[in-house]
N, C-alpha and C positions, 0 to 999 in steps of 0.2 A: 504494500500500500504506500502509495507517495504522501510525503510531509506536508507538513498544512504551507509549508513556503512554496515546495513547489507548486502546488495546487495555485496557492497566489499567483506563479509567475507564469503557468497554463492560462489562468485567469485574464491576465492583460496580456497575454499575444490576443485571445480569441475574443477582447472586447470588441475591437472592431468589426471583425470578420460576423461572429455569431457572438451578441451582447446575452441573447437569452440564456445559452449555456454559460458565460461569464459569471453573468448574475446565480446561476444554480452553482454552481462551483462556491464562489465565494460565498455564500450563502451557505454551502454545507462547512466550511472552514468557519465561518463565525460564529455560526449555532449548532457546534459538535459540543456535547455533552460531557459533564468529567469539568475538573480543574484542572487550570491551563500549568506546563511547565514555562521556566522563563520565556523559552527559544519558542514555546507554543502560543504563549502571551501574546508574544513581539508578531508572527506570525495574524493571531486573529486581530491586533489590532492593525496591521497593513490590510487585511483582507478587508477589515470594517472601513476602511479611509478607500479604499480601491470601492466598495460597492457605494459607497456614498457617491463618489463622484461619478460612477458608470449612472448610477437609477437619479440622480441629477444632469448629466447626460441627455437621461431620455425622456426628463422633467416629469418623472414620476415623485411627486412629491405625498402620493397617497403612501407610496412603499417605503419612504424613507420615516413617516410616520410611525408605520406600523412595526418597524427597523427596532426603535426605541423598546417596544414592549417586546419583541420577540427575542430581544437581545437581553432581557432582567436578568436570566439564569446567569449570565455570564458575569454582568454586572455584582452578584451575589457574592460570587469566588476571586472578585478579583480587588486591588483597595480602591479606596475612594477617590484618591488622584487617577487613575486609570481610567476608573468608572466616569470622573466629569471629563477628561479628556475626547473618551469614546461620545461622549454626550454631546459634547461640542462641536467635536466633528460631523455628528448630524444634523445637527440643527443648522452649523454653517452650510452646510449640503441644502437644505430645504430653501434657506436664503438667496442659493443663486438661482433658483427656479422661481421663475417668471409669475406673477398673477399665485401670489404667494402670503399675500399681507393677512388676510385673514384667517391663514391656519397658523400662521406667527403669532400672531395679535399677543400682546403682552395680559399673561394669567386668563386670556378668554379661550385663543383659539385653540386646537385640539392635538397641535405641539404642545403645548407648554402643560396641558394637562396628563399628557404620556411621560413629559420629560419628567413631573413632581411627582413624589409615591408619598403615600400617605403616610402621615407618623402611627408607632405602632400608638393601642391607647395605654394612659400610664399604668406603673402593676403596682405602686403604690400611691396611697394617697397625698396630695402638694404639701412643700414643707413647707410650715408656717416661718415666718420671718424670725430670725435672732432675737434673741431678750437682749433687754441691754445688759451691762457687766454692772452697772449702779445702780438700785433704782432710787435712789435718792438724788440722784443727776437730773437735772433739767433736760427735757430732748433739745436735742439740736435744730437750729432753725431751718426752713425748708432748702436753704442753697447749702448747708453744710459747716458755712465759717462759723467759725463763734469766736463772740469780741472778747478778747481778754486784755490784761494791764498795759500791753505794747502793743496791742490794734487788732487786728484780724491775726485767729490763726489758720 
């Protein structure tokens, strides 16, 4: 079985010729299953940056959409600089395709709702605020400084 690089570099000879296999190619490089090793990392994130640009290409902006969720598994196993890097790269992919403004739209359109996951909910209940250490201390006024015998501390 050939490496997820070659597979990549199969991938962009046969962009031009036949995009459709291209796209299936990297496509099975991106969203192979399993935690990635470094060289396999490095690997699906060229394949993720090569498919963003082939399916921008061909101003398929519904597919680079739906890129983002198909791509979670991966995002899961791999750290969070990666993961906004990979994120980035698609959504710059969505931006060059044309007639585009309102799946961008900031917090509305239905990029920005794929690109944000929802927080888990909390497993315990909000910590209330600090006691003071005095309580026979005055609280402090609402900017913080308090005047004392040489001016503001």
């Amino acid at each position: 079985m050939a490496s997820a690089a070659e597979v990549v570099a199969t991938a962009a000879e046969l962009a031009d010729a036949k995009p459709a296999e291209a796209v299936a190619l990297l496509r099975s490089v991106c969203l192979a299953p399993g935690s990635p090793g470094d060289a396999e990392l490095k690997a699906r994130e060229a394949a993720v940056g090569a498919l963003c640009a082939l399916l921008a290409k061909q101003r398929d902006a519904a597919a680079l959409c739906a890129l983002l969720s198909e791509l979670r598994p991966l995002f899961a196993v791999i750290p969070k600089a990666k993961t906004a890097k990979l994120v980035r790269t698609v959504i710059d992919a969505v931006a060059t395709v044309p007639d585009t403004a309102a799946m961008q739209a900031r917090g509305r359109g239905p990029l920005c709702r794929e690109a944000r996951q929802p927080s888990p909910p909390p497993s315990s209940p909000p910590i209330s605020p600090p006691r003071r250490a005095h309580a026979s201390l005055p609280p402090r006024p609402p900017g913080g400084a308090v005047q004392g015998a040489g001016g503001v501390v």
